[in-house]
Structures are given as C-alpha cells and as structure tokens.
DOZA-77020 format. One line per 8 residues: number of its first residue (from 1); for each residue x, y, z of C-alpha. Coordinates in Angstrom, 1 decimal. Layout:
REM residues N
NUM) X/Y/Z; ...
***
This chain:
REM residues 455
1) 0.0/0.0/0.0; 1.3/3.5/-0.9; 2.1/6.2/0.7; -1.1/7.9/0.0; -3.5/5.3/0.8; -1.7/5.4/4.7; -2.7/8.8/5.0; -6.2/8.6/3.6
9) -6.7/6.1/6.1; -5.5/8.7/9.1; -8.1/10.0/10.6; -9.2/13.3/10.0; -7.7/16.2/13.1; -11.3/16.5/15.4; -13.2/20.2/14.9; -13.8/21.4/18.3
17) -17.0/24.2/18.1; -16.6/27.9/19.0; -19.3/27.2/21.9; -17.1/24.4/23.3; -13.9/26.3/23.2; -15.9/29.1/25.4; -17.1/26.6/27.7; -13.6/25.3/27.8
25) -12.1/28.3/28.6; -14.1/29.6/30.7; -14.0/26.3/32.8; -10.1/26.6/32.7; -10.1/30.2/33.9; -12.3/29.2/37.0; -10.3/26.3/38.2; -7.0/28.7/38.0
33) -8.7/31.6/39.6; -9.0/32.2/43.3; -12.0/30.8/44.8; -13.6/33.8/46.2; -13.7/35.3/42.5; -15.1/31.7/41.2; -18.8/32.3/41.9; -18.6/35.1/39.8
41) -16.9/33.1/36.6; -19.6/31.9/35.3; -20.8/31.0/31.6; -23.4/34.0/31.7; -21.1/36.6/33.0; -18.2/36.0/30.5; -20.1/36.0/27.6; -21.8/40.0/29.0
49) -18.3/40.9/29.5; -17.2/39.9/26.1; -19.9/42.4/24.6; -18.8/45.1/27.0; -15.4/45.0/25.6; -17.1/45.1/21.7; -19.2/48.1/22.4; -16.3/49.5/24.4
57) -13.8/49.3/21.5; -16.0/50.6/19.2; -17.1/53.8/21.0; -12.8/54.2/21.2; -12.6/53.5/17.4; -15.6/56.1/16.4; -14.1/58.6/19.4; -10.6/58.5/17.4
65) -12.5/59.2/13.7; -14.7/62.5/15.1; -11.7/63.6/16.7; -9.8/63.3/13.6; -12.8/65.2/11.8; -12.3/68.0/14.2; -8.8/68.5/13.7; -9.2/68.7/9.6
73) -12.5/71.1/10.2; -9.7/73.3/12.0; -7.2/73.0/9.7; -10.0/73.3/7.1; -10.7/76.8/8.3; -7.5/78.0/8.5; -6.8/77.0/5.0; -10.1/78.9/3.8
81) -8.2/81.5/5.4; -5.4/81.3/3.8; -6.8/80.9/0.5; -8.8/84.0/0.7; -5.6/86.1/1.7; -3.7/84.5/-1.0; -6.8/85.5/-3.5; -6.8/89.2/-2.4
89) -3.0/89.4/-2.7; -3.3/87.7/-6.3; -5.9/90.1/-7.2; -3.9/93.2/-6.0; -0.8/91.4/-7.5; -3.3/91.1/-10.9; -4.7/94.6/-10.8; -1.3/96.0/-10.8
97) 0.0/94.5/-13.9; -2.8/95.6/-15.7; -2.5/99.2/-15.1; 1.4/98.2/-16.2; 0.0/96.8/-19.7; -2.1/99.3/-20.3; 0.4/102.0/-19.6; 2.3/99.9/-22.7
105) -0.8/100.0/-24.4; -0.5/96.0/-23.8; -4.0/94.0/-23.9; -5.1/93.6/-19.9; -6.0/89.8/-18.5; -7.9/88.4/-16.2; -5.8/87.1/-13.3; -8.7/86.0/-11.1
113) -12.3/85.0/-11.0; -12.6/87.8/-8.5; -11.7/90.7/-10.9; -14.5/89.6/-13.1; -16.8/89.7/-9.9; -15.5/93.1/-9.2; -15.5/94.6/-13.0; -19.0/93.5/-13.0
121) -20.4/95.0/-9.6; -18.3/98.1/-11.3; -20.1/97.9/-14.6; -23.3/97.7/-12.4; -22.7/101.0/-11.1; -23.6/104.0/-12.6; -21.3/106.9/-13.3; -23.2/108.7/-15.6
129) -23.4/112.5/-14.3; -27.0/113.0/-16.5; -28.3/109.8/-15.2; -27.6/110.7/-11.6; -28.7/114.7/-11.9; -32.0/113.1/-13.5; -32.8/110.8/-11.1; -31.8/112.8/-8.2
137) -33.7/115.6/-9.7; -37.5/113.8/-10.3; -36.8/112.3/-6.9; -36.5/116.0/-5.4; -40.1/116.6/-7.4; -41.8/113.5/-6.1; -40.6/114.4/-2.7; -41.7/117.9/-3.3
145) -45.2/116.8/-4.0; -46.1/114.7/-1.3; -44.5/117.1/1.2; -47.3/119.7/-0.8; -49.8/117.3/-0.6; -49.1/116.1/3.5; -49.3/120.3/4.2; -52.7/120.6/2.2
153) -54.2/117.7/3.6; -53.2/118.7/7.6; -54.1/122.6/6.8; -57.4/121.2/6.1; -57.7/119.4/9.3; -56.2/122.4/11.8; -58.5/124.8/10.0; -61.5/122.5/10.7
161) -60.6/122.6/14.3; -61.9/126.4/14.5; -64.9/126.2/12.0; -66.1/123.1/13.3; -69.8/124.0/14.6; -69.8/121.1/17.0; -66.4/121.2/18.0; -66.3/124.6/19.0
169) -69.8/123.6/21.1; -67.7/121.1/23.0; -65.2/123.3/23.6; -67.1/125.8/25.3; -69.2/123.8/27.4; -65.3/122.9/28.6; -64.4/126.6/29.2; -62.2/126.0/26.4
177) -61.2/128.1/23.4; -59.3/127.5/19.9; -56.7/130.1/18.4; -56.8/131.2/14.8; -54.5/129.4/12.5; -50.9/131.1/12.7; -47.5/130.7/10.6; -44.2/131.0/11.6
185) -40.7/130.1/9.7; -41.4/126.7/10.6; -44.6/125.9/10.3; -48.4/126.4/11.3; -49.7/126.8/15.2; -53.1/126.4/16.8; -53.5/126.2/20.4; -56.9/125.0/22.6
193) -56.9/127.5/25.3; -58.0/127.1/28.6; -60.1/130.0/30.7; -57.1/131.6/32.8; -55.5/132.1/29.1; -53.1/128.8/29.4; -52.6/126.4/26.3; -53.8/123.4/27.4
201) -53.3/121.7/23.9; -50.8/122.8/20.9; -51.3/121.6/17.1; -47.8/122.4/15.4; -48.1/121.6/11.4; -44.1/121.1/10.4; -43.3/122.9/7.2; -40.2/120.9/6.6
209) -41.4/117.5/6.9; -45.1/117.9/6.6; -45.9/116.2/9.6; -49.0/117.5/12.1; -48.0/116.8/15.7; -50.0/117.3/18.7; -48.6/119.1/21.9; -49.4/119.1/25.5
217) -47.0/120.7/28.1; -45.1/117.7/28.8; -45.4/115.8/25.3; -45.7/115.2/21.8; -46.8/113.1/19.4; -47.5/112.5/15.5; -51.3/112.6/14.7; -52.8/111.5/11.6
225) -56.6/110.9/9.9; -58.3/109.8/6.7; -60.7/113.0/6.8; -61.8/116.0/8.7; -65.1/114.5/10.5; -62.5/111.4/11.7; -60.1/114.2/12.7; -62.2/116.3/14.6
233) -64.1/113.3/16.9; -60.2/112.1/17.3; -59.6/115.5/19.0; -62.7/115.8/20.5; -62.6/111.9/22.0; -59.0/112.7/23.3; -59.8/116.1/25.3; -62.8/114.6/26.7
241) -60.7/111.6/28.0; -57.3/113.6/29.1; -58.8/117.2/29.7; -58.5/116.5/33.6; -54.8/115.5/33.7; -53.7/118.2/31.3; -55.2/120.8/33.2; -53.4/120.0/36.4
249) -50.1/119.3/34.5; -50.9/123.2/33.3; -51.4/124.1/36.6; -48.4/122.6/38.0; -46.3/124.1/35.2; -48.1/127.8/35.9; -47.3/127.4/39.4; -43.3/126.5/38.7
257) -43.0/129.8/36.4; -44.8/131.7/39.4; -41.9/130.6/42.1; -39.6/131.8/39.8; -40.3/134.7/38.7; -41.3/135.5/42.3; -37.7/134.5/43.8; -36.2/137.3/41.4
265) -38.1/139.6/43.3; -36.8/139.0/47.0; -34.7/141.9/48.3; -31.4/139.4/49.0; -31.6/138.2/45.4; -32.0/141.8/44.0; -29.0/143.1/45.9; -27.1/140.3/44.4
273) -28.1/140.6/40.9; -27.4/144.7/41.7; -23.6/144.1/43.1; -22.3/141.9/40.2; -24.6/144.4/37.9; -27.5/141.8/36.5; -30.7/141.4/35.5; -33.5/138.6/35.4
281) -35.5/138.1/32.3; -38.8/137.2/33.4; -40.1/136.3/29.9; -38.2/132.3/29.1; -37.6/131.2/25.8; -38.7/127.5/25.0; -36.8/124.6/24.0; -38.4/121.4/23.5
289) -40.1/120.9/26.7; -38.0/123.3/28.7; -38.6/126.9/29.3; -35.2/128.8/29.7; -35.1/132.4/31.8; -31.7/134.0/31.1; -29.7/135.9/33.4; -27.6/139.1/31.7
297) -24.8/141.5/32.3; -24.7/145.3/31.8; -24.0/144.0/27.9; -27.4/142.1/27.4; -24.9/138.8/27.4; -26.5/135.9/28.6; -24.3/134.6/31.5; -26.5/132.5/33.3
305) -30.0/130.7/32.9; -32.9/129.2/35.0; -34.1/126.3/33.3; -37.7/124.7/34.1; -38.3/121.1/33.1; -41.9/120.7/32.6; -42.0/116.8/32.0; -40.5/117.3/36.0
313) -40.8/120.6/37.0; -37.3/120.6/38.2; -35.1/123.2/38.2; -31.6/123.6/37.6; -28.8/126.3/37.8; -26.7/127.1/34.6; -23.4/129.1/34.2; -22.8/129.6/30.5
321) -19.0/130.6/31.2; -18.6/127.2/33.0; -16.1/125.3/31.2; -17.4/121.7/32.3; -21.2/122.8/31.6; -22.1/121.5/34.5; -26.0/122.7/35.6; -26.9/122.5/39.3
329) -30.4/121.6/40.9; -32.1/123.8/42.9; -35.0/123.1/45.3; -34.8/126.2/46.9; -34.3/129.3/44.9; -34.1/131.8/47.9; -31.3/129.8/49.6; -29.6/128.6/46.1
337) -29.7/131.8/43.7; -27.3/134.1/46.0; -24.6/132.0/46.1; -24.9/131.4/42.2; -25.4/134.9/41.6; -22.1/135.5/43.2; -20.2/133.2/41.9; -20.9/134.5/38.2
345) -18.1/136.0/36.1; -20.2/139.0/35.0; -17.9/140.7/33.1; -19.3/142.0/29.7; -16.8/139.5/26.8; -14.8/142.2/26.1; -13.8/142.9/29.4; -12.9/140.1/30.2
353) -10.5/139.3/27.4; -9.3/142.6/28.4; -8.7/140.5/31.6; -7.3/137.7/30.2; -5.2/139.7/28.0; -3.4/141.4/30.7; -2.8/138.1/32.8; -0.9/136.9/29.8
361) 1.3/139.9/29.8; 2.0/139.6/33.9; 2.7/136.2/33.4; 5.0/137.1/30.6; 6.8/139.9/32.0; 7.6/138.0/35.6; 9.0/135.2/33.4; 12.7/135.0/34.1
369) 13.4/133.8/30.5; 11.5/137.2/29.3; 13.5/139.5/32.0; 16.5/137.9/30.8; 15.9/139.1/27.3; 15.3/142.4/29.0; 18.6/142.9/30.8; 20.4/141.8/27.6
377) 18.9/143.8/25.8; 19.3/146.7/27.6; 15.6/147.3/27.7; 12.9/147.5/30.8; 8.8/147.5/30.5; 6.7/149.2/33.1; 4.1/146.6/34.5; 1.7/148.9/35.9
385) 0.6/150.4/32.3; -0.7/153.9/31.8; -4.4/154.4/30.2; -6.3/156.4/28.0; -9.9/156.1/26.5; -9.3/153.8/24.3; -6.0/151.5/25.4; -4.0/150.2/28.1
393) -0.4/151.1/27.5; 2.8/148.9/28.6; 6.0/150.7/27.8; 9.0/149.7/26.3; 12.6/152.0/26.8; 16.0/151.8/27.4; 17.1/151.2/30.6; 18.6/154.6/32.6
401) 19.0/158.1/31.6; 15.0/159.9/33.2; 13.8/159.4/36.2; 10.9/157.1/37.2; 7.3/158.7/38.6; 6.1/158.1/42.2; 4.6/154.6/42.4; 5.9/153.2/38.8
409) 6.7/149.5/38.1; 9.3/148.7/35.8; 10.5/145.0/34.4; 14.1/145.4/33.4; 15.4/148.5/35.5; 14.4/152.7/35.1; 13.5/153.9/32.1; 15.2/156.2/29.7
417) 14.3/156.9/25.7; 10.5/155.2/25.0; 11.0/152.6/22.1; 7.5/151.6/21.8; 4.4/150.1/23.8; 2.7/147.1/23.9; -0.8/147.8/24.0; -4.7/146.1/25.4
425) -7.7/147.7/23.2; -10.2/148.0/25.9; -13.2/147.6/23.2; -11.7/144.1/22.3; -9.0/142.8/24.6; -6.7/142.6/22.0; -2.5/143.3/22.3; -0.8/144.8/19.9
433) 2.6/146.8/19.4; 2.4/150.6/18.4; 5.7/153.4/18.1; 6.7/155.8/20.4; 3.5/158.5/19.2; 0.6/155.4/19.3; 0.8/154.7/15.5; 1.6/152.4/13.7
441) -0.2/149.7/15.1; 0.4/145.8/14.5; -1.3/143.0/15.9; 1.5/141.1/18.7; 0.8/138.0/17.1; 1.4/139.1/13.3; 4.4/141.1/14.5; 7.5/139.8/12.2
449) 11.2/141.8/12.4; 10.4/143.4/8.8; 7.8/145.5/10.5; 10.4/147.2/13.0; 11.1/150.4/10.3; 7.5/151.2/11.2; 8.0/151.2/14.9
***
C-alpha cells in the first residue's frame, strides 16, 4: 500500500465548536482563579463581558475618527483663510500689472475669478453725471409733491378745528377756546386754550417735513386721519378723556413759572443781581419741553440761565461761562440763587478778554526767561501800564537816563528813551505793538522783524 492510501486512512484532526472552546475556557479560567472570584466566573457573565469589551472598543474607534474630523474642520478653516488672503493678494498682484500693460498700451487679463466679480459690480454701477442729476432731480419733485400734498391735507384738518360747529360747542361747554391758525418760519400753530388764558393743547403743522404733531406741556406726538369729521371726533374723544390730567399738569407748570419769577423779586436776590450788575428776564424762551429764563450783564450777554423742566418741574442752575457745563439743581431758589449769583463771572466779553489779556502779559513779563531778554537787551517794561480812553499802555525803553514817577513799576530797570508800547484795546482785549506816538499799530501775534522800520 502506498504512501497515499496510509494517509487517507489517518483520521481526520477532530473540529472542536466555538461554543465548546468558550465553555472550555471559561472552565479553565475558573479552576486557575482564586476561589472567592469563582462564583462570579460563570458562563453567563463572561459571555456579557465579552460584549462590554465590543461596544467599548468601538465607541474608542468612532471617538478617534470625530476627533480626527475636528482637527481637519480646523485645519480646514485655517486653510479657507489662507486661501482667501492669497486670492486678495493675487488680485492686488493682478490689478497692478494691468494698469502696467495698459500703460504699454499692452492688452489687460484676467488674473482671477474675482476681478471679473468686481468689473461686474463696477459695470453695475452708474457713473453717468446726467443719469444721476435726473434721477436725483424727479426724486427731489416726487418728494416735493407729497410734502405739498401732507401740508394741504393737515391745513385742512387744523382749519376744521376752528370752523367746526360742533367742535367749537364742546369746547365751550369745557371753558375751552381755539386760536386762529398762525404761521411762523417753521410751520403752522393752533392752540386750545384754557379759561385763565393757558394752552392746554398745541397743534404744530411742520413745514419741513409735513408732519401735524400734537402738543401738551409735557409731550408730543405725531397725529394722523383719513378725513376731517374722523379728525375732529379724534380730537374731541381725546380732550374729553385727558382734559383732567392736562389741566393739572398746566397748573403745576403755571405754578413753577410763578416761584420763579417771584424768587427774582426777593430783596437778597436783588441786591445780588445789583452788586455783580444783573438782570432777570422774566419772559423764558422755549426749548423742546424746557422753558429757559436767562440771566444778563450790563451788555445784554447771557451769563447765566434758569431752566424749568416741565416733564418734571425741576429746576436747575446754569453758568454759560462754565467750562465743564455742569447745571446745578435747585429746590430752593431763595437759599440757592445768592450763592450762584455770586459766583458769576459778570464781566461784559470784552472785558474780560481785556482781563485775560493782561494776565498773559503779567505772566509774561515775571518770566525770568523774558526778563532775561530784558537785561540783555538793555531794555525795561513798566508793569503797571498807563491808560487812556481807548487803550492800556505797557511801555517799552531803554534802561537809565529819566527818572521814574512816584509809584511806577518797571521790568528790566528805570526807564530812559521810550521805544514803543505794547498795548490792550479796551473795546476788544486785544495786544498789539504801536511806536513811540501810538501809530503804527500791529497785531502782537502778526508782529514779524520786517515791520520794525514802522516802529
């Protein structure tokens, strides 16, 4: 018998199933594993931790791919970056060398698929000067018209507010009046009128924007209607449901302007408007909802103001020549007004650049630098300067050789040949140079050493 026919009759090596290589295991794991862990190695257990370890691997394996993701998204990102850059260079790079070639008279290229985006948002413009007048110009007319036809339409509707048979009824069974129809600059006014005189309601028609607003002393708003009957209940409805409130907000308002204009007329506050040469304007201007009474100097300058909130009735304290703008709020004029009275720089302007201009000068002439100059110079300036009508006069001469009057002040040493003054106009405060006889006069400031043959 052959080789082959020996090994045909070998038996086959024995397949052992997956189950019994488990149960094998798992039996040889128990046996070599202490024997308080053994109750726990069982078949059942095994087999659960076997399928904790799959799910456990493959929540590692999809952890590691979405990580992965993440870094490309930010690598991603910062190569759309740097792509973009890159394109904006290439386009500047691109927009260059055209403007080289066509200098050559050299055909231009596109470089980029941006400079086609841009030539065609340019091409999409329009330059044309006629194009733009035009359009600009039959906007201005359609803006024109409605503006003509928003005035017509609310001139209407305020003039029906004092020919209006039953509204002017209602009105008096109020004790209520309305104004006739007035213009100013701006625009159109009618006022509702209570009995003591006091506007209880204001209709302001805007000329610039066409626009009918309607007032009350501590607001405002925009009022609009299809047509004059709707217009004219509107008003009617609105006064008959706010009438009470806006005639104690009056009132209130009436009574503010009263305390006022009464605390102006306290003997204390008199003398102190008297000393620093002031007077109280009883009569305020309005601003928005503010009423403003000024305070003036012996020039008519506003120095000072009284301001009256009327959405708050407060009052505050204003110095127009405070630097900081700061305002100041008074509850108590009679204690608060003296003190601010006095503390007012009252001084018509052009005194007080008069003022200003002669602290320069002292400044200047108690400058060691500037008496310096002096002595090297030879030269001396009187501090205390003489006067006349029109000017203040600081002189300028040679130092020795005439003999100083009682009570003279001199920078520099005595005096001896005048060589010139520097000089305050009183009417403006400003300093200027002028030769020995006055003349010749030449702003400080523009002085320049070609000038010194008129001196």
């Amino acid at each position: 018998m052959g080789k082959k026919d020996l090994n045909k009759n070998k038996p086959d090596k024995e397949v052992v199933p997956v189950k019994g290589k488990l149960h094998s295991f798992a039996s040889h794991l128990k046996n070599k594993s202490p024997k308080r862990v053994q109750p726990y190695l069982t078949k059942r257990n095994f087999v659960i931790a076997i399928i904790i370890i799959f799910f456990l691997s493959q929540y590692l394996q999809i952890r590691s791919i979405t990580g992965g993701f993440s870094i490309l998204d930010l690598k991603g990102s910062s190569l759309v970056d740097e792509v973009g850059s890159l394109s904006e260079a290439l386009s500047m790079v691109g927009k260059d060398l055209n403007e080289v070639r066509s200098f050559l008279a050299m055909p231009t290229h596109q470089y980029s698929k941006t400079d086609g985006v841009n030539g065609t948002e340019e091409a999409d413009t329009n330059n044309d000067p006629v194009q733009l007048a035009l359009f600009k110009y039959v906007g201005y007319l359609g803006d024109q018209e409605k503006l003509k036809q928003g005035l017509g339409n609310n001139l209407v509707f305020l003039n029906a507010l004092s020919s209006d048979k039953d509204f002017l009824v209602y009105l008096g069974t109020q004790s209520l009046t309305v104004s006739k129809l007035a213009e100013s600059a701006k625009g159109y006014d009618l006022y509702v009128v209570g009995s003591k005189g006091e506007n209880v309601l204001y209709f302001f028609l805007e000329k610039e924007s066409g626009k009918l607003y309607r007032k009350t002393v501590n607001g405002s708003e925009e009022v609009t209607a299809k047509d004059i009957a709707s217009f004219v209940a509107a008003q009617e409805t609105y006064l008959t449901t706010n009438l009470k409130n806006l005639l104690a907000a009056v009132a209130q308002v009436e009574f503010k302007k009263a305390y006022i204009v009464d605390a102006f007329k306290k003997d204390e506050i008199v003398k102190a408007l008297s000393n620093k040469k002031l007077h109280f304007v009883a009569a305020p201007s309005v601003e928005d909802f503010k009423l403003i009474y000024s305070v003036n100097n012996e020039a008519n300058e506003t120095i000072a103001q009284i301001i009256l909130d009327k959405k708050d009735l407060s009052i505050q304290l204003k110095d127009m020549r405070d630097k900081e703008n700061v305002t100041l709020q008074a509850t108590d004029l009679s204690t608060s007004l003296p003190p601010f009275l006095e503390k007012l720089n009252s001084l018509p302007a052009s005194q007080q650049k008069v003022v200003e201009s002669q602290m320069k000068l002292k400044s200047t002439f108690e400058d060691k630098g500037f008496q310096l100059l002096l002595s090297s110079s030879n030269l001396s300036i009187k501090t205390e300067p003489r006067e006349d009508e029109y000017r203040y006069y600081y002189d300028v001469s040679t130092i020795g050789g005439a003999t100083e009057t009682a009570g003279s002040s001199t920078a520099g040493g005595s005096t001896g040949t005048l060589l010139g003054s520097v000089v305050i106009e009183k009417a403006t405060g400003m300093i200027e140079v002028v030769d020995p006889k006055g003349a010749n006069t030449t702003n400080l400031l523009f002085f320049e050493e070609g000038l010194k043959k008129k001196l």
